[in-house]
C-alpha positions as semicolon CSV with decimal commas, in nm:
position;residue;x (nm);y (nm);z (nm)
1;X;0,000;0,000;0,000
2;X;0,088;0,354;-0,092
3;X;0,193;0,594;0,172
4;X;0,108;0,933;0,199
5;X;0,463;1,024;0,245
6;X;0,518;0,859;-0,082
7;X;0,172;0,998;-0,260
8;X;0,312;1,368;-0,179
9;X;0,674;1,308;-0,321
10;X;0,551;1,086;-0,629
11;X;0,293;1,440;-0,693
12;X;0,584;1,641;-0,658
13;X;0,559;1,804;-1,017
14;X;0,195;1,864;-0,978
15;X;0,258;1,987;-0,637
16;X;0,473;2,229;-0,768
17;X;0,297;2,328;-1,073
18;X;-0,016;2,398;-0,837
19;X;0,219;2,643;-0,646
20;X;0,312;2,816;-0,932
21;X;-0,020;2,867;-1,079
22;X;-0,110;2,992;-0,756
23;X;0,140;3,240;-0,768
24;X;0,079;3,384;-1,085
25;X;-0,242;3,431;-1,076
26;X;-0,269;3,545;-0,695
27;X;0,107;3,667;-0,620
28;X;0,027;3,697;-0,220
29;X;-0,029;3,351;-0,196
30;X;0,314;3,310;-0,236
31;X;0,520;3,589;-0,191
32;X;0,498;3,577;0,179
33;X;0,760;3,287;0,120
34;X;1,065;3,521;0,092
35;X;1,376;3,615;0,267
36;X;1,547;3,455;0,543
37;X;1,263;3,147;0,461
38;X;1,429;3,108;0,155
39;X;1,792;3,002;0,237
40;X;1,602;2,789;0,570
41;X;1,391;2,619;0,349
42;X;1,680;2,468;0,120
43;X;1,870;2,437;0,426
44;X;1,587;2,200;0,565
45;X;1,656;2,034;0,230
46;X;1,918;1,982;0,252
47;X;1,956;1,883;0,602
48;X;1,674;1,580;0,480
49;X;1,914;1,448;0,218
50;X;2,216;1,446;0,421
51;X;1,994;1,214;0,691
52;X;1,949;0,939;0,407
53;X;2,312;0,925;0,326
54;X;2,516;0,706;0,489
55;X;2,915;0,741;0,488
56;X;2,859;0,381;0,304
57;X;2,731;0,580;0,045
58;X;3,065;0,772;-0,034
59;X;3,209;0,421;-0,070
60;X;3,006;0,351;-0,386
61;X;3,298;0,455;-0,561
62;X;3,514;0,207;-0,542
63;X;3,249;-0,003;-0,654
64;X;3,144;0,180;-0,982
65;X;3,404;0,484;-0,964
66;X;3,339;0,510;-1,377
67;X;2,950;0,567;-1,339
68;X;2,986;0,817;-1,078
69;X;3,299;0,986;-1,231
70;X;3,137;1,037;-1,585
71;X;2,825;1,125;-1,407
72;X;2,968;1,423;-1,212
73;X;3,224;1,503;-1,501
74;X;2,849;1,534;-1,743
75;X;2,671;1,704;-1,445
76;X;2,987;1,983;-1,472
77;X;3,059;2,047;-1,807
78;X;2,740;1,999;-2,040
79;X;2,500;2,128;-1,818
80;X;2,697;2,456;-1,753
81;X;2,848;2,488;-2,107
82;X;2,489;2,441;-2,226
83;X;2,395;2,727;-2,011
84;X;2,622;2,994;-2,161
85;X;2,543;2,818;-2,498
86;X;2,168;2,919;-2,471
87;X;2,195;3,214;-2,334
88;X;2,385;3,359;-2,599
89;X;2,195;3,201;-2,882
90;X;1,864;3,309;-2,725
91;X;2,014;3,657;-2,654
92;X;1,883;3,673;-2,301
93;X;1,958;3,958;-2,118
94;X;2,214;3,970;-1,844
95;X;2,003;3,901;-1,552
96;X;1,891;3,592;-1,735
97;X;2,185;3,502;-1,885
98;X;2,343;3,470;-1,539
99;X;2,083;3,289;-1,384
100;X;2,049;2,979;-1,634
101;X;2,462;2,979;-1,616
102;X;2,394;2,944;-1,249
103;X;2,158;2,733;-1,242
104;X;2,297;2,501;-1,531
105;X;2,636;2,480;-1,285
106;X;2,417;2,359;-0,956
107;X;2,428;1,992;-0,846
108;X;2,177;1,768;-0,894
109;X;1,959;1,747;-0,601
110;X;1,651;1,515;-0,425
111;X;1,398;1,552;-0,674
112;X;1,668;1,352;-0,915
113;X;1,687;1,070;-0,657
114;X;1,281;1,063;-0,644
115;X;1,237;1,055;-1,033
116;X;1,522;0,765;-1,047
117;X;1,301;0,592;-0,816
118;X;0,974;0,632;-0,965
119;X;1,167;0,514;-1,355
120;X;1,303;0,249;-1,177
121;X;1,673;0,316;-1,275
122;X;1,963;0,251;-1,033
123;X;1,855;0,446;-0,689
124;X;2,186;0,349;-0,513
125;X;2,376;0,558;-0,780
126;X;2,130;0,855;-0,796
127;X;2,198;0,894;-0,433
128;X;2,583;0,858;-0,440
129;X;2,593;1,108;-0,769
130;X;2,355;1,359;-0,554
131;X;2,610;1,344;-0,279
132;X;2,945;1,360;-0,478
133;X;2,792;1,611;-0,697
134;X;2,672;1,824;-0,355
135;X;3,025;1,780;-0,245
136;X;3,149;1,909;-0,551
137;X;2,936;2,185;-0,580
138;X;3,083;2,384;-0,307
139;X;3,374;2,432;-0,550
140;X;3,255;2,378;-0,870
141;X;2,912;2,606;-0,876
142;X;3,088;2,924;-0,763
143;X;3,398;2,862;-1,009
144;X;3,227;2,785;-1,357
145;X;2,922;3,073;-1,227
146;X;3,197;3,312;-1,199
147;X;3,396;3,198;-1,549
148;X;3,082;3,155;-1,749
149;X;2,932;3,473;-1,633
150;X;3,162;3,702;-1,590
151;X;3,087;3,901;-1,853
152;X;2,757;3,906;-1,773
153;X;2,716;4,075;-1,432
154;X;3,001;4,129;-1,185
155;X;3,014;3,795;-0,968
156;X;3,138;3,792;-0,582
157;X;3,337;3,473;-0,541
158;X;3,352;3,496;-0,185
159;X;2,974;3,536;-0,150
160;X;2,916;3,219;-0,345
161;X;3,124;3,038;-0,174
162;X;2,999;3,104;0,139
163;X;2,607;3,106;0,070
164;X;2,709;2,755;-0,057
165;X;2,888;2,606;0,251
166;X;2,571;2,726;0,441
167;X;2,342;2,602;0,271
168;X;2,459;2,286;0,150
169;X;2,750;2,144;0,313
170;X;2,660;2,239;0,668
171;X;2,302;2,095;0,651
172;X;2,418;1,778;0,456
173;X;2,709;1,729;0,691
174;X;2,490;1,754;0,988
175;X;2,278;1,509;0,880
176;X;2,513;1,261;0,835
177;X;2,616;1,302;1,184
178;X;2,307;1,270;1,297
179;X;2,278;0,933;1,078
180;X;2,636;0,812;1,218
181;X;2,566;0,892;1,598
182;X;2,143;0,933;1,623
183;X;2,042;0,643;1,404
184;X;1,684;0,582;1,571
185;X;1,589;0,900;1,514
186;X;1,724;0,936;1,214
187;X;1,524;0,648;1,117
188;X;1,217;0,823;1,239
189;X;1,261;1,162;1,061
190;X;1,349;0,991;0,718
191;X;0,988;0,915;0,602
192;X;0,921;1,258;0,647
193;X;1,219;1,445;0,451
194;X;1,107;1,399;0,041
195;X;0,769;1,504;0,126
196;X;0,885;1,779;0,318
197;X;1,138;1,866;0,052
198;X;0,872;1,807;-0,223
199;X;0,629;2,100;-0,076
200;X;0,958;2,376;0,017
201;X;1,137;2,347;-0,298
202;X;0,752;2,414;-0,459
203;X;0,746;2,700;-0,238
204;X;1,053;2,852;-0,310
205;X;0,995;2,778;-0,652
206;X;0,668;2,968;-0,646
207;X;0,740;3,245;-0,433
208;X;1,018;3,355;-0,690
209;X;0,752;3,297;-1,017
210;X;0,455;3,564;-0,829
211;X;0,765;3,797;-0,673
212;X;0,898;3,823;-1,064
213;X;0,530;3,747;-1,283
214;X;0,559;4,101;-1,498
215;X;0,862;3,993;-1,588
216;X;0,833;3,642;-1,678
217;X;0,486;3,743;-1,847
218;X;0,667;4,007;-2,069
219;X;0,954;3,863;-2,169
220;X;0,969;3,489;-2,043
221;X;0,909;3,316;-2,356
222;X;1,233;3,393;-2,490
223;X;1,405;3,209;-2,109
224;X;1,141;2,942;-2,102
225;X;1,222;2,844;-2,440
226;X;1,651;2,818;-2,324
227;X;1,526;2,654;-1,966
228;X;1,316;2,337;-2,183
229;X;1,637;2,312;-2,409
230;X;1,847;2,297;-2,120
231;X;1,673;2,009;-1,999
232;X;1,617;1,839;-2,254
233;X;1,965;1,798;-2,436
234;X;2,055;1,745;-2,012
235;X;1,868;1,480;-2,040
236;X;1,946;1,302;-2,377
237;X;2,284;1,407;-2,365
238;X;2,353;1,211;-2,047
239;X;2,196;0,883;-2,192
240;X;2,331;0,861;-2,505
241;X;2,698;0,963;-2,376
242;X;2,647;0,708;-2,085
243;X;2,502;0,477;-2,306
244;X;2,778;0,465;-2,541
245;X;3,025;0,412;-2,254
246;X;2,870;0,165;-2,108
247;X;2,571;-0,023;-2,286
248;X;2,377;-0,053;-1,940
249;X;2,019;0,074;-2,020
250;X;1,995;0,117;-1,564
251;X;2,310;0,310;-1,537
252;X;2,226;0,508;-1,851
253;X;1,894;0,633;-1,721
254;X;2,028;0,721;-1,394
255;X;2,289;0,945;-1,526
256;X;2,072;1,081;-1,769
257;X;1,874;1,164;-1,470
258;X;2,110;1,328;-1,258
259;X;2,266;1,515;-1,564
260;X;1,933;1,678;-1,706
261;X;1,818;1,774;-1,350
262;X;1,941;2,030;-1,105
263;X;1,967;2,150;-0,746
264;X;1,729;2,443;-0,830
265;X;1,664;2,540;-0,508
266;X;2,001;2,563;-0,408
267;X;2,019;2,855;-0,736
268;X;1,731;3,047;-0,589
269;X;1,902;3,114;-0,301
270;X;2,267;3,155;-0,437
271;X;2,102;3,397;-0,680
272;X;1,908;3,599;-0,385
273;X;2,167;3,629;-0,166
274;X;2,441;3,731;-0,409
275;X;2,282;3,950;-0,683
276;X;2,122;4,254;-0,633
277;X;1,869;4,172;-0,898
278;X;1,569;3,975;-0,800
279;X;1,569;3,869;-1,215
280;X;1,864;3,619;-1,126
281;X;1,655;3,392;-0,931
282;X;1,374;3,373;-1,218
283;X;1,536;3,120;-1,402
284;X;1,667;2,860;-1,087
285;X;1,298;2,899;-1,010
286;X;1,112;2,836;-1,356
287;X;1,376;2,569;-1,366
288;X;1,267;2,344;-1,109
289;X;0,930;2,351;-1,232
290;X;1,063;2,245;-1,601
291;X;1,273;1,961;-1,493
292;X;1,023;1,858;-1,299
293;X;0,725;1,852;-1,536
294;X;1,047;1,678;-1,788
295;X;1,106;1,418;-1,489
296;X;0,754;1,322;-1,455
297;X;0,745;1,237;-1,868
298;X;1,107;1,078;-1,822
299;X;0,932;0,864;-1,567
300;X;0,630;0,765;-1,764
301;X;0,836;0,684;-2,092
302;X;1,128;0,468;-1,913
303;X;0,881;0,275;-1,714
304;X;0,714;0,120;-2,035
């Protein structure tokens, strides 16, 4: 039987796309979702995934170090590079530009690990990808944000670097501690963290659609049209490279996954707490809903 737990997180892009309705169409229903909410509510999100990892889950490497490895090296160099791509060929303007490079250079995050599971694809190496990628990010999102947008809008390194240790590798550390040293309560909050993470990352996602809704009604076409691309080629890109390398239709998929989908939340928040413009967050926040709505039709075609 179905839990509710899992009936929430399995919703998760309708959930979402509800929010975001909502938002347009009645911004105060979800603008009141804004400031020091926002980097608490990824940090709750965070905090979640770390309690399902397991230092065990680090050692997946050395079982299948060239899944993971072409994984993260994918997850850092197409999605990104795809990023600057589009914005230049769609000619999006600065604010824009710098967001999809942002958001294009995030890790993936939880709602990768909850599509693997849902298209059946290897769940054991979603998880360990999330977590190296996470890892990673604390490096790799504020260096190839600040060379691939540069020329954009002035960047502060040390900003990124710091909104990203605080909002991802303090709450994911501190869960694993509480894994390693509280494991029955661990045990007891798990059931409750995708769900949880399923309705924040909708409100963060939707609060940033109503705040910026003249905008993306004006001249969002243009960056909705870059955001499905992104996806998209994330998405195909992954499987057909992993595919190639490896002929295994599970491990494929999973990559493919984690490649075409991002830690979205985790740009919102860079974005808000390192660029005056409020623009910059548009499209992390657009983006989760895309990938999302992308991940549901993953799931429904790889399940057949």
């Amino acid at each position: 039987m179905v839990s509710l737990s899992e009936k929430i997180t399995g919703a998760f892009p309708w959930i979402v796309s509800s929010c975001v309705m909502a938002g347009i169409l009645h911004p105060p229903l979800m603008t009141w979702f804004q400031g020091p909410l926002l980097p608490l509510g990824l940090g709750l999100i965070m905090l979640g995934m770390g309690l399902t990892l397991k230092m065990e889950d680090f050692l997946h490497i050395i079982h299948y170090p060239k899944w993971i490895g072409l994984g993260l090296v994918l997850q850092f160099t197409i999605m990104p590079l795809l990023g600057w791509g589009l914005a230049k060929l769609f000619q999006l303007p600065p604010f824009f530009a710098v967001g999809i490079i942002l958001v294009a250079s995030c890790p993936g995050g939880t709602a990768s690990n909850v599509i693997a599971y849902l298209a059946r694809a290897n769940v054991a190496l979603s998880v360990s990808m999330t977590a190296f990628s996470t890892l990673g990010a604390v490096v790799m999102t504020p260096f190839l944000t600040l060379q691939l947008s540069g020329s954009y809008l002035e960047v502060s390194a040390l900003g990124l670097i710091y909104s990203t240790l605080k909002v991802v590798f303090l709450p994911v550390f501190l869960g694993l501690m509480l894994n390693r040293f509280l494991p029955k309560l661990t045990q007891k909050l798990i059931p409750f963290s995708p769900p949880l993470a399923a309705v924040l990352i909708s409100l963060i996602v939707a609060s940033i659609v109503a705040q910026g809704k003249d905008i993306i009604l004006n001249s969002g076409f243009q960056l909705l049209l870059a955001l499905v691309c992104l996806h998209v080629l994330g998405f195909v890109l992954g499987f057909l490279i992993s595919w190639l390398a490896f002929k295994k239709w599970e491990v494929a998929k999973t990559i493919s996954i984690e490649v075409g989908m991002q830690n979205s939340g985790l740009g919102v928040v860079l974005a808000r707490e390192n660029f005056t413009s409020p623009q910059v967050a548009i499209p992390a926040a657009l983006s989760s809903l895309i990938h999302s709505l992308l991940g549901g039709l993953f799931v429904s075609f790889f399940k057949k």
